[in-house]
N, C-alpha and C positions, 0 to 999 in steps of 0.2 A: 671203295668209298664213293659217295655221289659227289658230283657237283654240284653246289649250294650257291654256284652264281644268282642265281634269283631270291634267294633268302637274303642275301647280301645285299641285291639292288633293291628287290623290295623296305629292308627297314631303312636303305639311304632313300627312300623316298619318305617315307613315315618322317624322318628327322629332320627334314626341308618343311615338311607341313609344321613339325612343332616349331622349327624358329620363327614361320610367320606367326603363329601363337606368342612368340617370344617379342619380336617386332611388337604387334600389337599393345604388348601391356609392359610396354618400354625396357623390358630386357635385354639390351642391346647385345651387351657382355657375350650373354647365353646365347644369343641368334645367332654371332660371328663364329661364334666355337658350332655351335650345331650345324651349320650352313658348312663349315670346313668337314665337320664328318660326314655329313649328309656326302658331300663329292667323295672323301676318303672312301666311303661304304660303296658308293657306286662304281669309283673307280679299284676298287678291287674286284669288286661283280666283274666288270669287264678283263679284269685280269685272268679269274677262273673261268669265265666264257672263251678264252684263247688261250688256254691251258698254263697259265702262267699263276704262280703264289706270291705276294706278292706281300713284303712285310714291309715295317714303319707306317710313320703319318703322316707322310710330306708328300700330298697330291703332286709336287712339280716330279719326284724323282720316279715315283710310280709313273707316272707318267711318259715318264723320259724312256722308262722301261717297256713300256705298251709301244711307244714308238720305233724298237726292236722291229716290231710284230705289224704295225701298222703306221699310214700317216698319223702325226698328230701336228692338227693348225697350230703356228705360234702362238695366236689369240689365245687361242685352248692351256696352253701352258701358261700363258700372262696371267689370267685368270688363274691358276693353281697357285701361280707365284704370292697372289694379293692372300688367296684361303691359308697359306703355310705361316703365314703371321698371327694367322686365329687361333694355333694349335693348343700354345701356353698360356699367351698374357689374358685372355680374356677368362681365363678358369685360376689364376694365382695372382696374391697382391704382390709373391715376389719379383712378378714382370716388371716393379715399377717402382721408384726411391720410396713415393708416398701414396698411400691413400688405397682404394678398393679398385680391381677394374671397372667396378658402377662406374665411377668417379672418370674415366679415361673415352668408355666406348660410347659412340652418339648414335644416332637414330639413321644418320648417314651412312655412315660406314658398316653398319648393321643390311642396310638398302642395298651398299657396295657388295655387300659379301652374297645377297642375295643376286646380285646382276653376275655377283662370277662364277656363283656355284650352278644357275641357270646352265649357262651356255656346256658347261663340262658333263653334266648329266645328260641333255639331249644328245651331245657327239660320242658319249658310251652309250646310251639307247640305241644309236643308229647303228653300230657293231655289235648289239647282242646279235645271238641266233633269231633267227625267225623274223629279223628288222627289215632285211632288204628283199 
């Protein structure tokens, strides 16, 4: 069977591009959840690139797991920590007593999710094959 690390980091990068589309025309909701997969997609890439499978959708634990295998900065984890909050509330009203996650996610923390999915896709890039 092949390796499809690169199929994987490839659409986590496609799904970083659509939440600035989502930014953009104030979907904030959508950008924190995409911005969270966008790193989940890449941080499995980096998983299959060091032979490791790598299941759930909690960047910090993948993560923790990649760190087996290699360093990972605390910053790098902080940053997983903030996307692991994206995973539910911002795709269900059941995250919340009342109302839509329209109603919850601001244009900040949309900003936020992109300053932390940033940094964790560059420090998998720098560990694929062919990086260094």
């Amino acid at each position: 069977m092949a390796n499809r690390w690169k199929d994987r980091y490839e659409q986590g990068k496609r799904d970083r591009e659509r939440a600035l589309l989502d930014i953009q025309y104030g979907y904030y909701e959508w950008a924190c959840f995409t911005l969270q997969q966008a790193a989940e997609k890449v941080i499995k890439a980096l998983g299959l690139a060091l032979g490791l499978t790598l299941w759930g959708h909690s960047p910090t634990e993948m993560l923790k797991r990649i760190g087996q295998r290699i360093h990972v900065p605390p910053e790098i984890l902080d940053h997983a920590r903030l996307l692991d909050l994206y995973y539910i509330p911002p795709r269900s009203p059941n995250g919340f007593a009342a109302g839509k996650p329209a109603d919850y996610f601001t244009e900040a923390q949309a900003r936020g999710a992109l300053d932390a999915a940033d940094p964790i896709v560059r420090f998998c890039e720098s560990h694929f094959p062919g990086s260094g």
